[in-house]
C-alpha positions as CSV (number, residue, x, y, z in Angstrom):
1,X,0.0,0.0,0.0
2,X,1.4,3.3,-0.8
3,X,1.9,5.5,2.2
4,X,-0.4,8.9,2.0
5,X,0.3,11.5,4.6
6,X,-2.1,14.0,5.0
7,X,-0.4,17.8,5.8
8,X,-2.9,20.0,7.5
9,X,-1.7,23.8,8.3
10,X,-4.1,25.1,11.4
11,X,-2.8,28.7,11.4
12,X,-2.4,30.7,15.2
13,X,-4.3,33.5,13.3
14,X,-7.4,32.0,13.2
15,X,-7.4,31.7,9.0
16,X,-8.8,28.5,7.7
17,X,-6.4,25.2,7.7
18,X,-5.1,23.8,5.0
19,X,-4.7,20.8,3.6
20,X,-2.9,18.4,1.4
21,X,-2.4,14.9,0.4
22,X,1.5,14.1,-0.1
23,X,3.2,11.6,-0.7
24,X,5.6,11.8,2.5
25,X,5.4,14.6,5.2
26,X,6.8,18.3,4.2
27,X,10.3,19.6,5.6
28,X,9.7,20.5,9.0
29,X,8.9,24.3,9.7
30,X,10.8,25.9,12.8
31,X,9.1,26.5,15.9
32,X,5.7,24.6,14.3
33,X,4.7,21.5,16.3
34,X,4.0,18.5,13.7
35,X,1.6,15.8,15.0
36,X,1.7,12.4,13.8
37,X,-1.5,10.8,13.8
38,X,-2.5,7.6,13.3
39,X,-5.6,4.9,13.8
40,X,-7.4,1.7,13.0
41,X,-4.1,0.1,13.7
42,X,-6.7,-3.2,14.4
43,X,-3.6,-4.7,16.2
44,X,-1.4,-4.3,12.7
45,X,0.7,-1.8,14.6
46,X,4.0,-3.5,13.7
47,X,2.9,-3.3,10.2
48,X,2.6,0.3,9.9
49,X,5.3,1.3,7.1
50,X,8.1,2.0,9.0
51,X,9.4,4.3,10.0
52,X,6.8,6.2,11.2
53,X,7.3,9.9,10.1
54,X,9.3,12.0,12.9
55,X,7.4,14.3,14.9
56,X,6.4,16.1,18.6
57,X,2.9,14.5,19.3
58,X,2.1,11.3,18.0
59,X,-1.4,10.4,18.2
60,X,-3.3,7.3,18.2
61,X,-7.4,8.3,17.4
62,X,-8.8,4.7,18.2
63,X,-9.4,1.3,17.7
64,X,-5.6,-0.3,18.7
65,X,-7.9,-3.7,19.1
66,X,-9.7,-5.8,16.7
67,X,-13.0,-6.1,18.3
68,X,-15.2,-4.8,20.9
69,X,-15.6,-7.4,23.8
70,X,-14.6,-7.9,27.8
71,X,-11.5,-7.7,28.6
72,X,-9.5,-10.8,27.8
73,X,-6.3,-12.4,28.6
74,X,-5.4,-12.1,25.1
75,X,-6.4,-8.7,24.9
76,X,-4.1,-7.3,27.9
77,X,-1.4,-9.7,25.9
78,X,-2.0,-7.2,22.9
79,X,-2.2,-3.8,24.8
80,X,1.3,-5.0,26.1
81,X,2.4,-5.2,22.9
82,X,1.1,-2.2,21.8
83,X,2.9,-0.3,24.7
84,X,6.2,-2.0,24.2
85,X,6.0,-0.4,19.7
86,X,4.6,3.0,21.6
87,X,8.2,2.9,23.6
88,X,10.4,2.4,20.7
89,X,9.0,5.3,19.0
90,X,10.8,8.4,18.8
91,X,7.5,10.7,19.6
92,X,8.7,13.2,22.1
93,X,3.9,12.6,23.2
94,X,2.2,9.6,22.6
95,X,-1.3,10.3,22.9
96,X,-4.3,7.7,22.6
97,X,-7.7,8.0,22.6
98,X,-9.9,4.7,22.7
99,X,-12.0,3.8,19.8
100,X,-15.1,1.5,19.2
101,X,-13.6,-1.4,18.9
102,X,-11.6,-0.8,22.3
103,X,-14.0,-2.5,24.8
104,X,-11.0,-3.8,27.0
105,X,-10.3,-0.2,27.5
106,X,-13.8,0.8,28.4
107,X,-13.5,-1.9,31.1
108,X,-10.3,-1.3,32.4
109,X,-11.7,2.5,32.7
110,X,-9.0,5.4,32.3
111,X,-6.8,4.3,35.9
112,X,-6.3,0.7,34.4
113,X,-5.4,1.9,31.0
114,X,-2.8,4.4,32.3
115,X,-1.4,1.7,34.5
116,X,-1.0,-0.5,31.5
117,X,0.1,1.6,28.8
118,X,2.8,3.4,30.5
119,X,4.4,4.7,27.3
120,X,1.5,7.0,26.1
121,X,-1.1,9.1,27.5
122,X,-4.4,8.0,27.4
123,X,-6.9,11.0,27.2
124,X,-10.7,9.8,27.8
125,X,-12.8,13.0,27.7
126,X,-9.8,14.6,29.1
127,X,-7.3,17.5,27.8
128,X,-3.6,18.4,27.8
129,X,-1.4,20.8,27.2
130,X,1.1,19.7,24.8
131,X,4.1,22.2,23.1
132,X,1.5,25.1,22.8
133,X,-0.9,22.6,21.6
134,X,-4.4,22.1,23.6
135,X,-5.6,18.8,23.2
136,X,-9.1,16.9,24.2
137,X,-9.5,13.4,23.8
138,X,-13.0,11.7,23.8
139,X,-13.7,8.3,22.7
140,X,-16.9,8.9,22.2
141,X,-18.3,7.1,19.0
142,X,-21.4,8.2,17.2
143,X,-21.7,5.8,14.9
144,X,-24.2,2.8,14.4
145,X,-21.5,0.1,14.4
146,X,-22.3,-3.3,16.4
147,X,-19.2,-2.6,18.2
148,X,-20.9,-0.3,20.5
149,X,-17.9,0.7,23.0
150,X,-17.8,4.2,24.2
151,X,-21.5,4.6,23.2
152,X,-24.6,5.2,24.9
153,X,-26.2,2.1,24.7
154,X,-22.5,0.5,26.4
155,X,-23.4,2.8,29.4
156,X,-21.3,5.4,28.0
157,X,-22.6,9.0,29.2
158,X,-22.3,11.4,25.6
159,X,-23.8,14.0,26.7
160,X,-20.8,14.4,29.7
161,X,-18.1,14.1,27.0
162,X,-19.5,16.2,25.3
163,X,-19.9,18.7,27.8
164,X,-16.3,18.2,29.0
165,X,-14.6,19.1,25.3
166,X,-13.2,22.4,25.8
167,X,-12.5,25.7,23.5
168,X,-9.4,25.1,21.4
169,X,-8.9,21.2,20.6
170,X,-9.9,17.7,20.8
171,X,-9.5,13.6,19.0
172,X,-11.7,12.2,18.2
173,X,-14.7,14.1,19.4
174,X,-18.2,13.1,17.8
175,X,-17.0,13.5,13.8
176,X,-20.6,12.2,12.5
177,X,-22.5,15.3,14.4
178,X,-22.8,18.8,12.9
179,X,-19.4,20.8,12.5
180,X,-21.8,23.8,13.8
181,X,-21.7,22.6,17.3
182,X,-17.9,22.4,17.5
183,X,-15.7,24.7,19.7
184,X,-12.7,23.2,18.2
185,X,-10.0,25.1,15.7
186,X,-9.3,21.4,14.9
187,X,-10.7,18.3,14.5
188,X,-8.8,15.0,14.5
189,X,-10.6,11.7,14.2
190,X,-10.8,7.7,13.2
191,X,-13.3,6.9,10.4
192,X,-17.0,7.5,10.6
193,X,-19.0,5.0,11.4
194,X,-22.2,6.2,9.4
């Protein structure tokens, strides 16, 4: 598969972002903070062409498992795995935000993630301040997939998360809902489920 990277240009001023499709990421610009993001790794993470491009923030939007179920044996197995690729990255941040298909991290709630994947941050409906950057990450998922995690009908409470996004920036918040409602300068998410 031929790698695409998507260059998007969110201007301080205010202006409308940019973007392109390249074939490989732009030379870097001084003082600009580049974020790497990635998701729908579906356990493949090993496979991602390699290496990943350099950069300050790397962020994971969702869905680092293959299905949405209980916590298994075999999933905390993966999750470890996952961690030990997140370590040998060069990402100054590693930032993930669960995804639908994340149910083990919906039951091992936010203090059981953190415990487990020590090499990244996990944001869930929670912000950070990141090289200038302001950052919100919500799993929230508004699709109508059967994997259900981070939904309403999972016991999931939307309307907090989306209470809790603040002015500035967020992954992953509701991409399927109206762009109207956003406070966000930027929007970074996994694929739609609608």
């Amino acid at each position: 598969m031929e790698r695409q990277v998507v260059h998007a240009v969110v201007p301080a001023d205010g202006t409308p972002v940019q973007v392109n499709w390249l074939p490989a990421p732009p030379e870097r610009i001084p003082g600009a903070v580049r974020c790497v993001c990635i998701s729908d790794t579906h356990l493949q993470h090993r496979d991602l062409h390699s290496p990943l491009p350099l950069g300050d923030i790397l962020i994971h939007c969702g869905d680092v498992l293959l299905e949405s179920r209980k916590a298994t044996v075999e999933d905390m197995c993966d999750l470890t795995d996952f961690n030990n690729w997140l370590g040998g990255l060069s990402h100054k941040h590693r930032l993930l935000v669960a995804g639908n298909h994340d149910g083990a991290l919906q039951e091992l709630r936010s203090l059981g993630v953190t415990r487990l994947l020590s090499h990244c941050t996990y944001l869930e409906d929670e912000s950070i301040e990141l090289e200038s950057l302001k950052i919100h990450g919500s799993p929230l998922s508004a699709g109508t997939s059967p994997n259900a995690v981070f939904q309403s009908q999972s016991g999931y409470d939307e309307a907090k998360a989306i209470a809790a996004v603040p002015e500035g920036g967020g992954v992953n918040p509701p991409p399927c809902q109206s762009r109207q409602a956003s406070k966000l300068r930027c929007e970074i998410f996994s694929h739609c489920q609608d």
